[in-house]
VEXDO-865342 format. One line per 10 residues: for each residue x, y, z of N, C-alpha, C. Coordinates in nm, 2 decimals. Each point is the difference from the previous one (the first is absolute). Layout:
REM residues N
X,Y,Z,X,Y,Z,X,Y,Z ~ ...
This chain:
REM residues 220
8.09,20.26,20.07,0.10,0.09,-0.05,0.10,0.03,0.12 ~ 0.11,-0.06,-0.03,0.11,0.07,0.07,0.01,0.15,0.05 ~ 0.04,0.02,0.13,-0.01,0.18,0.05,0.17,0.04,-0.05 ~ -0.09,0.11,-0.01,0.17,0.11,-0.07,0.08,0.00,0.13 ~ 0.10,0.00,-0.08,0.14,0.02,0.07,0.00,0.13,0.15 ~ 0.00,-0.01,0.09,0.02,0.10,0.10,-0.16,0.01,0.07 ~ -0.08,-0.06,-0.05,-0.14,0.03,0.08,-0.03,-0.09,0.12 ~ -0.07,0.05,0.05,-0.04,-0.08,0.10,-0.02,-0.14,0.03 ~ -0.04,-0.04,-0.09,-0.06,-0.18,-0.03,0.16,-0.03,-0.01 ~ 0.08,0.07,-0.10,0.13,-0.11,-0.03,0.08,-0.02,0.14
-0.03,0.11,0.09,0.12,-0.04,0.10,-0.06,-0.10,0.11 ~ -0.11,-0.07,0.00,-0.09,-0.10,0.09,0.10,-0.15,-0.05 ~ 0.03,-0.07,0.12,0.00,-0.13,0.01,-0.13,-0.07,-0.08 ~ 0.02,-0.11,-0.03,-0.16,-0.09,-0.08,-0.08,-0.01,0.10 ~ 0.05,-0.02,0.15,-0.07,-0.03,0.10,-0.08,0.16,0.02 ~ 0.10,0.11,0.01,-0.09,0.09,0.03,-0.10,0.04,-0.09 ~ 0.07,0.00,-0.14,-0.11,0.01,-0.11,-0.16,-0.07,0.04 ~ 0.01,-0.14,0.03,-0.09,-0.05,0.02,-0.09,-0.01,0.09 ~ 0.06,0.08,0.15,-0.10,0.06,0.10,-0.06,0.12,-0.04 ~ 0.06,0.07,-0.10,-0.07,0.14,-0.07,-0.11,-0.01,-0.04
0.00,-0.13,-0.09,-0.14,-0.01,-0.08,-0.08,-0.06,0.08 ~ 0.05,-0.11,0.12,-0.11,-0.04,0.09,-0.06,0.07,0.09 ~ 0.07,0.14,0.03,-0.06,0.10,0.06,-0.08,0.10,-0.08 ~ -0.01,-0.02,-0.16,-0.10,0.04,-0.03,-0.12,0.02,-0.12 ~ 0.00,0.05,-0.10,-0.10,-0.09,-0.08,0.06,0.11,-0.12 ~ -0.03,-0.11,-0.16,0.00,0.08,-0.11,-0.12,0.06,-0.04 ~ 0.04,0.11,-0.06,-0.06,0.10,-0.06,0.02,0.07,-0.16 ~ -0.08,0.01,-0.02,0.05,0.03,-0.18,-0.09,0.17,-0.02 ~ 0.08,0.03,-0.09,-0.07,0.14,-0.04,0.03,0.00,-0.13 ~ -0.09,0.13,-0.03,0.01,0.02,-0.21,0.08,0.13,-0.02
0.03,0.02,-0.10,0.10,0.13,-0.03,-0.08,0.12,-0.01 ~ 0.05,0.10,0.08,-0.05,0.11,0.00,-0.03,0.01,0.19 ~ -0.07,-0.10,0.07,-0.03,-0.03,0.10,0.03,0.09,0.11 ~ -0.01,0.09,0.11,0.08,0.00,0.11,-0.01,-0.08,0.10 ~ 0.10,-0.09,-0.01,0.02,-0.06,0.12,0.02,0.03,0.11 ~ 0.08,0.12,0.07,-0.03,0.09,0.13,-0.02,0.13,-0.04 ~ -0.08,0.12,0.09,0.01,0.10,-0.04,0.04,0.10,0.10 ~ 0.08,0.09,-0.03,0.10,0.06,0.09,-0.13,0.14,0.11 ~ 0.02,-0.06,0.12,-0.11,0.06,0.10,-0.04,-0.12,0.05 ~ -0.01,-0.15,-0.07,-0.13,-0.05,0.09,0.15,-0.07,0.15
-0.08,-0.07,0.09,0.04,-0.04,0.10,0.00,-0.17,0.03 ~ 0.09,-0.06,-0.02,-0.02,-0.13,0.05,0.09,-0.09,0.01 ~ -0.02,-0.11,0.06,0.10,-0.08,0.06,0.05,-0.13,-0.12 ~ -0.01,0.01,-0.13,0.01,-0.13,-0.07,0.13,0.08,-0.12 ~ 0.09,-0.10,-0.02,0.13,0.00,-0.13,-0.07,-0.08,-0.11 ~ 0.07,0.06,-0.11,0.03,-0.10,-0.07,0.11,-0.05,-0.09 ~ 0.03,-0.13,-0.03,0.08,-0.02,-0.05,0.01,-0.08,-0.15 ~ 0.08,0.06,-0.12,-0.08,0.00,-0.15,0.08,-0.13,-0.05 ~ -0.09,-0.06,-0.03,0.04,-0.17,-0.05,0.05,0.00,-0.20 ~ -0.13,0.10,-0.04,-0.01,-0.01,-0.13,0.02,0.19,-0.05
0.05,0.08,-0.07,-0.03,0.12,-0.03,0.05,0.10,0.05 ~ -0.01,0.12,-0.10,0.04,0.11,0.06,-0.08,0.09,0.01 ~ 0.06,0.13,0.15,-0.12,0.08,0.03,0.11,0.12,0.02 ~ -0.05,0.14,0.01,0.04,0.12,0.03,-0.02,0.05,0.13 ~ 0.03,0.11,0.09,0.03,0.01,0.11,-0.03,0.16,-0.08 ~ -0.14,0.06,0.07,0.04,0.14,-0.01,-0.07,0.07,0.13 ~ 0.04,0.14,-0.07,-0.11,0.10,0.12,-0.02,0.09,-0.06 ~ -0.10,0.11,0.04,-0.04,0.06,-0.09,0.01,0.18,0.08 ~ 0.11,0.11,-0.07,-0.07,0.11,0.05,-0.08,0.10,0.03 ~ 0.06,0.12,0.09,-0.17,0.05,0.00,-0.06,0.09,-0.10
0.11,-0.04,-0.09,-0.12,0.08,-0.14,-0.01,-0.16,-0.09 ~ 0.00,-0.10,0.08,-0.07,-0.10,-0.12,0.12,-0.07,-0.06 ~ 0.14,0.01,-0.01,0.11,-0.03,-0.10,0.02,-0.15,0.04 ~ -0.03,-0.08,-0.03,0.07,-0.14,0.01,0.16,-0.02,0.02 ~ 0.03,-0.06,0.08,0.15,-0.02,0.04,0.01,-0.15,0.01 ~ 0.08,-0.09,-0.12,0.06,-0.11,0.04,0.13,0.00,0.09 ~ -0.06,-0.08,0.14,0.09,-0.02,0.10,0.08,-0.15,-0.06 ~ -0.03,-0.11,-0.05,0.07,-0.09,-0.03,-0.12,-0.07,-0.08 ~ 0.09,-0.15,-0.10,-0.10,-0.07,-0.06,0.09,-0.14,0.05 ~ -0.12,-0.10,0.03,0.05,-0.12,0.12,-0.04,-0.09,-0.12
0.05,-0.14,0.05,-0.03,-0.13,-0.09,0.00,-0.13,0.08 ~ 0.04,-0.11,-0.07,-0.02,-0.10,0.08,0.07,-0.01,0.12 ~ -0.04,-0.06,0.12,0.06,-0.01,0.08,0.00,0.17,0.14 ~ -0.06,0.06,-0.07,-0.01,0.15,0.09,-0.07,-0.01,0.12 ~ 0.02,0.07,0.05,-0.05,0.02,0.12,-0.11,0.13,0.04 ~ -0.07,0.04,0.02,-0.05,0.12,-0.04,-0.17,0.01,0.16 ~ 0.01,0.11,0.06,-0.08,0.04,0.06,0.08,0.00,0.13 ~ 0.09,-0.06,0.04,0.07,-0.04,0.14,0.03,0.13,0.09 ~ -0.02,0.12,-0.06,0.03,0.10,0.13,-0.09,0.05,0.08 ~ -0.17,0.00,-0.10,-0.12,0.00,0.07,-0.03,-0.07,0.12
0.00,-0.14,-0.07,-0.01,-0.13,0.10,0.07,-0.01,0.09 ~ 0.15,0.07,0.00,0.03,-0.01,0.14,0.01,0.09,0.06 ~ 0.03,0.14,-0.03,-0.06,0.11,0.10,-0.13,0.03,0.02 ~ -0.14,-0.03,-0.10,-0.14,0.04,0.03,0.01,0.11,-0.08 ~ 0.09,0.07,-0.05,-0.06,0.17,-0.06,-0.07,-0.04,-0.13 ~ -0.03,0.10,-0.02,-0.09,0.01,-0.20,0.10,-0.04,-0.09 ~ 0.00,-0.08,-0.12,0.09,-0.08,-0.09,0.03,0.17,-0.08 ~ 0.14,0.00,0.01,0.03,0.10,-0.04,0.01,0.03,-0.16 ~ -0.04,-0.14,-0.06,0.01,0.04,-0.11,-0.12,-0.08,-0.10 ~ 0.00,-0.01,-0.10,-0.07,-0.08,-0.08,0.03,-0.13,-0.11
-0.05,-0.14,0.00,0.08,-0.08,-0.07,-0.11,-0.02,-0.10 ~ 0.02,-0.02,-0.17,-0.08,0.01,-0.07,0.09,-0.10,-0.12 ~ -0.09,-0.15,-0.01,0.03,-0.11,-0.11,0.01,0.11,-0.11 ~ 0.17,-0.10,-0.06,0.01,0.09,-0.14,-0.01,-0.14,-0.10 ~ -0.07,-0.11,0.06,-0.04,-0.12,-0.07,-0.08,-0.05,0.08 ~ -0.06,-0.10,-0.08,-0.07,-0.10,0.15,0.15,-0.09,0.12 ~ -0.09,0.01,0.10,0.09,-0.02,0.09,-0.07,-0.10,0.10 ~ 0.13,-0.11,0.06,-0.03,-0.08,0.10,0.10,0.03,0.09 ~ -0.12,0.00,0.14,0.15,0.01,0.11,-0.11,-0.10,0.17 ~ 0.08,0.00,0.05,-0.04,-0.05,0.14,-0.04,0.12,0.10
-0.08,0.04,0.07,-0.04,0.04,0.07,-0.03,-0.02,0.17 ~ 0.07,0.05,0.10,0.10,-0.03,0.05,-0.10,0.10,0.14 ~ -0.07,-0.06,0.08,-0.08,0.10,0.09,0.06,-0.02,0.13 ~ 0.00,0.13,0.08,0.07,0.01,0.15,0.15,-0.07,-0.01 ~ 0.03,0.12,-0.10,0.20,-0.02,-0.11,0.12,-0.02,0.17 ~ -0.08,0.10,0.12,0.09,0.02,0.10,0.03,-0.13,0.11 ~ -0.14,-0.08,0.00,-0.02,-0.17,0.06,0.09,-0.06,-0.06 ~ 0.01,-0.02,-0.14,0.09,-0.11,-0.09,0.13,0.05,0.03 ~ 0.07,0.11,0.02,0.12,0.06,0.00,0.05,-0.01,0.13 ~ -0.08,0.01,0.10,0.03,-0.08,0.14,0.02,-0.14,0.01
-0.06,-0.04,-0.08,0.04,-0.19,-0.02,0.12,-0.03,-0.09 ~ 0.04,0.10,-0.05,0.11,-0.03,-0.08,0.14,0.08,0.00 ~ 0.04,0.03,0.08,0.12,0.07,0.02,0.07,0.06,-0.12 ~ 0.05,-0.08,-0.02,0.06,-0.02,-0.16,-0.04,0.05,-0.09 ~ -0.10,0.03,-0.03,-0.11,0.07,-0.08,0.02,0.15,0.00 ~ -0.05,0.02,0.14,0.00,0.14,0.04,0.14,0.07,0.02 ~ 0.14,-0.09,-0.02,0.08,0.08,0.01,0.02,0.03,-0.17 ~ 0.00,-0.11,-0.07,0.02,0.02,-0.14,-0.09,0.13,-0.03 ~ -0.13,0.06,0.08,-0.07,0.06,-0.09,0.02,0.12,0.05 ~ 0.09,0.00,0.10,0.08,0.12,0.02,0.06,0.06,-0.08
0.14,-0.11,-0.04,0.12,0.01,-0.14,-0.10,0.06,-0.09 ~ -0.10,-0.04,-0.09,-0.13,0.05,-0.09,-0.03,0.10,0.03 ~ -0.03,0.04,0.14,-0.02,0.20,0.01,0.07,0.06,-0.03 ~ 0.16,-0.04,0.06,0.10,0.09,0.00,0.06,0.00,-0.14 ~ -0.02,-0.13,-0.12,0.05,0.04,-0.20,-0.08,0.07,-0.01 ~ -0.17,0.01,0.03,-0.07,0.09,-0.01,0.01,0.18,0.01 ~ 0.09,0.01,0.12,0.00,0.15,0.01,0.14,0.03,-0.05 ~ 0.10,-0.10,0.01,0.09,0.04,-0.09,-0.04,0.06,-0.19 ~ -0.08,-0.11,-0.03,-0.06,0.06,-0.14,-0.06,0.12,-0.04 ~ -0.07,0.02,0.12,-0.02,0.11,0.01,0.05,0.11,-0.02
0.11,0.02,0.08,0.11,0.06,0.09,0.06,0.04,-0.20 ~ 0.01,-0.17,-0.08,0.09,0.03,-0.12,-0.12,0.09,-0.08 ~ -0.14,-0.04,0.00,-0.06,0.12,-0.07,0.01,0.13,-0.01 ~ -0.05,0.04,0.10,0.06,0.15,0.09,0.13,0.05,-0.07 ~ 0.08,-0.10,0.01,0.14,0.10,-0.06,-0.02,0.00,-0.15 ~ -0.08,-0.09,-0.08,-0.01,-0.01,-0.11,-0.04,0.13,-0.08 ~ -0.15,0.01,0.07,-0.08,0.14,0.04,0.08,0.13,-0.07 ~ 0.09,-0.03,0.09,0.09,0.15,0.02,0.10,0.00,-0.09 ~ 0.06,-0.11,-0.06,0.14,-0.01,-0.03,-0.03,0.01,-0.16 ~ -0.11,-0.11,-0.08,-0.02,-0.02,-0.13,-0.09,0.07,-0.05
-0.02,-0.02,-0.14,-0.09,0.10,-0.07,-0.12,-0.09,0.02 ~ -0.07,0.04,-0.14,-0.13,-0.13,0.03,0.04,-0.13,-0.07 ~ 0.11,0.05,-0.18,0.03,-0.12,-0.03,0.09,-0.10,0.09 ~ 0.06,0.06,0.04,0.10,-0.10,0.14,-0.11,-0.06,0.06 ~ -0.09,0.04,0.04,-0.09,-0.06,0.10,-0.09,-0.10,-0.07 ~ -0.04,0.03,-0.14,-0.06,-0.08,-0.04,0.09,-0.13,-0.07 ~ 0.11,-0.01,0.01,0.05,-0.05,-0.04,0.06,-0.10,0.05 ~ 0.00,0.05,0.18,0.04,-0.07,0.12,-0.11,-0.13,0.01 ~ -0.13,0.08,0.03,-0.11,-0.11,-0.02,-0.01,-0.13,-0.09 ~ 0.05,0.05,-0.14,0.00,-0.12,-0.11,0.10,-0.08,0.05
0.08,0.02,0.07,0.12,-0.07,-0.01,-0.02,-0.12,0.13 ~ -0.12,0.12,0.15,-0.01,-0.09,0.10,-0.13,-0.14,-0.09 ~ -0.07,0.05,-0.08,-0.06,-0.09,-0.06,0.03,-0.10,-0.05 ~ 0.10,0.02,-0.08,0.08,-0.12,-0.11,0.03,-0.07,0.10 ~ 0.10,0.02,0.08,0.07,-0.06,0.09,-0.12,-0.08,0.12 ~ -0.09,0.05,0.04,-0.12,-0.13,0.05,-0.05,-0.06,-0.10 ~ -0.05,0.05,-0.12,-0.09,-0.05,-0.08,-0.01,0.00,-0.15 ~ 0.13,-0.02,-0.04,0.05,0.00,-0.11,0.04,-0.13,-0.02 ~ -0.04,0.02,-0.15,0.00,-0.13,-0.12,0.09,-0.01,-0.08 ~ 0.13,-0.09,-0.01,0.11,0.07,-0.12,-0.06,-0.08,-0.12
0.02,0.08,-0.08,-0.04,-0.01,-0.12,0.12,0.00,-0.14 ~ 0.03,0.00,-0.13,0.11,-0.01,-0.04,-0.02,0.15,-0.05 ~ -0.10,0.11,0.04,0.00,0.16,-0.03,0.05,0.02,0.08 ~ 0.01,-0.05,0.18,0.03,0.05,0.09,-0.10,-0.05,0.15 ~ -0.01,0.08,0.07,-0.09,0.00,0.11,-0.15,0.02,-0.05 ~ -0.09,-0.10,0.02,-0.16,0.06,0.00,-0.04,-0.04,0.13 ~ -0.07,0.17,0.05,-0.06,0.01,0.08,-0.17,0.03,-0.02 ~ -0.04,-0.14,0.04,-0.19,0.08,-0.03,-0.02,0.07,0.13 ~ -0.02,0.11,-0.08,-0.05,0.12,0.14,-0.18,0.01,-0.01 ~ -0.04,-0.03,0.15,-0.11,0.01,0.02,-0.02,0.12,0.06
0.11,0.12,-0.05,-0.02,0.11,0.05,-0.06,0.12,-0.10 ~ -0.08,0.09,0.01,-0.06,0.08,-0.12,0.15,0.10,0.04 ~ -0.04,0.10,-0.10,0.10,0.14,0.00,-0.01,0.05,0.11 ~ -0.19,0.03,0.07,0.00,0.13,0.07,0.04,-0.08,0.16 ~ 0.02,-0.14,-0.02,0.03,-0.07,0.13,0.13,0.01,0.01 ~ 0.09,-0.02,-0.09,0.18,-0.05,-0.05,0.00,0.16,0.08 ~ -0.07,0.13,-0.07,0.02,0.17,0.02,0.01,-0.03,0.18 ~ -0.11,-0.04,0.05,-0.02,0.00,0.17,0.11,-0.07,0.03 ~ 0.07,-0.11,-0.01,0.13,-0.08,0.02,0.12,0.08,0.01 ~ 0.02,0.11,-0.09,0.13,0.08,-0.03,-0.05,0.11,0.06
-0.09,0.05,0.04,-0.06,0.16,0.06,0.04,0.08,-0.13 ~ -0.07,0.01,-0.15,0.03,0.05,-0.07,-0.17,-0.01,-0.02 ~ -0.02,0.11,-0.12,-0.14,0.01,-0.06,0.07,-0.08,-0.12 ~ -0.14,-0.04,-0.08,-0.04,-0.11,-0.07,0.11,0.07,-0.17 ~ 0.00,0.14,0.03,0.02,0.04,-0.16,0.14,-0.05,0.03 ~ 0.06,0.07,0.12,0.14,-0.03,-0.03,0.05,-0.12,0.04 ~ -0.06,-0.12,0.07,0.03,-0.13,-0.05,-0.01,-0.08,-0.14 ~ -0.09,0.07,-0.11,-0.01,-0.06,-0.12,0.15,0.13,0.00 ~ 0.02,0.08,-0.04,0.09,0.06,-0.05,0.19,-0.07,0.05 ~ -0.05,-0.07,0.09,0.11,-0.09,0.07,-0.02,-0.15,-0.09
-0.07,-0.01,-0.04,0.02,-0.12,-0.03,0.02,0.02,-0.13 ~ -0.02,0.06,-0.10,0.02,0.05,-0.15,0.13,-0.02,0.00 ~ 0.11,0.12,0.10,0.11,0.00,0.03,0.06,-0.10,-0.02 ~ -0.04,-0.11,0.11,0.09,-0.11,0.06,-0.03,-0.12,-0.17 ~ -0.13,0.06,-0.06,-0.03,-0.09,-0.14,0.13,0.07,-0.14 ~ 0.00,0.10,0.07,0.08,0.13,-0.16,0.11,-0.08,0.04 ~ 0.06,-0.09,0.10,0.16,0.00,0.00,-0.02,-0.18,0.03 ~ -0.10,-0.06,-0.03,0.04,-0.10,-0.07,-0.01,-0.10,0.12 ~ -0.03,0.05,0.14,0.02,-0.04,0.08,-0.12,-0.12,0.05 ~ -0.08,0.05,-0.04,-0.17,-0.08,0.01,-0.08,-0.02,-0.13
-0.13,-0.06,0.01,-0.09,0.00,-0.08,-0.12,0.00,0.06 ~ -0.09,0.04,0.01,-0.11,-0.01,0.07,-0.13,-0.03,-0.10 ~ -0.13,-0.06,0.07,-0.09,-0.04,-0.03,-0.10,-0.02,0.06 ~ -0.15,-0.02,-0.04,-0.08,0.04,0.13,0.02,-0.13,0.16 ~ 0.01,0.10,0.03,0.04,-0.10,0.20,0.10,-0.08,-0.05 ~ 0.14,0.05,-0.08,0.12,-0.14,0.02,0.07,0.16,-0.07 ~ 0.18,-0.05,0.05,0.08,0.01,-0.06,0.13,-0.05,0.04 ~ 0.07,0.03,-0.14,0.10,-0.13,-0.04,0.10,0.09,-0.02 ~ 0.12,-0.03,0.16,0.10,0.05,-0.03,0.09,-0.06,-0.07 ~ 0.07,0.10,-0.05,0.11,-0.02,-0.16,0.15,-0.02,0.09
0.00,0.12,0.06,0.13,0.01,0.06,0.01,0.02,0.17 ~ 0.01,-0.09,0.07,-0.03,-0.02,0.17,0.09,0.08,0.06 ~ 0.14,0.01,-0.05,0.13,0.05,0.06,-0.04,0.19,-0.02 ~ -0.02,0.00,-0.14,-0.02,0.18,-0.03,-0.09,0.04,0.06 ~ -0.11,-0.07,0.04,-0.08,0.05,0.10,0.02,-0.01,0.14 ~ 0.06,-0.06,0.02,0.10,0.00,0.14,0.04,0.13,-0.01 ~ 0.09,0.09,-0.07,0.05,0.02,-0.02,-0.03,0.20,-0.02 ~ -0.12,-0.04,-0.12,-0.09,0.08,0.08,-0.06,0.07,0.10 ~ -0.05,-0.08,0.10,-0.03,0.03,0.15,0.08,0.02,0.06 ~ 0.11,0.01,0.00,0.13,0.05,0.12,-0.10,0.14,0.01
């Protein structure tokens, strides 16, 4: 499978791609799985060949928080491995998943110059995105926010169809709710909405946008 647009894997020369994997071995997991869990400590990345996974953390009364959802070509574990602290977050298959596994991430990145500055650029879209959540946070309601999400979806992982965009979401409600920082009622109540005006269709784990631009449009 080809890696999405902007990840990690896409921006590698063939040559670098291909010291990636000789530096380290595939790995497969089943859905549901955690693949890292936020606290443990160690020196190994990985990087996702087949599938997609979520990025959360969890607060201290328990609330799940989606920090991001990665796909082919991602990059994922790299700030542990190279500073040594506890993985600040949690990565959890939202399908079965293949990726390369990638031990002593900070050796390889000293042999590759190139690499390690690209995965610089990658930290820094990183905190910028951030940076755009945050304002999101503050600025939109929840349907804007939930609506922002569908749209970053379609746009990696959307299927045109002659109804419009289908997106299979391998995201539940109360996951999509931790994605937007909204509770679960008022992301269904968001999506009714964004359904009452014709803008979507939803179904279990997919939906199929009707109208791309009014949802745009929406989110401001």
């Amino acid at each position: 499978m080809n890696p999405d647009p902007g990840e990690f894997l896409s921006m590698l020369t063939d040559e670098e791609a291909q010291a990636l994997r000789a530096a380290g071995r595939i790995r497969r997991w089943d859905r549901g799985t955690a693949v890292m869990s936020e606290g443990d400590t160690s020196d190994w990345v990985l990087v996702l060949l087949e599938g997609r996974v979520k990025v959360s953390s969890h607060t201290s009364s328990g609330t799940e928080v989606v920090l991001a959802v990665r796909g082919p070509g991602g990059l994922l574990g790299d700030m542990s491995a190279i500073d040594g602290s506890p993985r600040s977050a949690t990565v959890t298959a939202l399908e079965p998943i293949t990726g390369i596994v990638v031990r002593d991430f900070p050796a390889f990145l000293e042999t590759h110059g190139r690499i390690a500055v690209l995965l610089m650029k990658l930290v820094t879209e990183r905190l910028r995105d951030s940076d755009r959540k945050r304002i999101e946070y503050g600025a939109f309601d929840t349907t804007g926010r939930v609506a922002t999400r569908l749209i970053e979806l379609a746009e990696r992982y959307g299927e045109k169809t002659n109804s419009g965009v289908r997106v299979a979401l391998p995201l539940s409600q109360d996951e999509l709710a931790g994605w937007t920082g909204a509770s679960r009622e008022a992301v269904s109540k968001a999506l009714r909405t964004l359904r009452d005006r014709g803008l979507i269709e939803t179904g279990r784990r997919r939906v199929v946008i009707h109208d791309l631009d009014g949802l745009k449009k929406r989110a401001r």
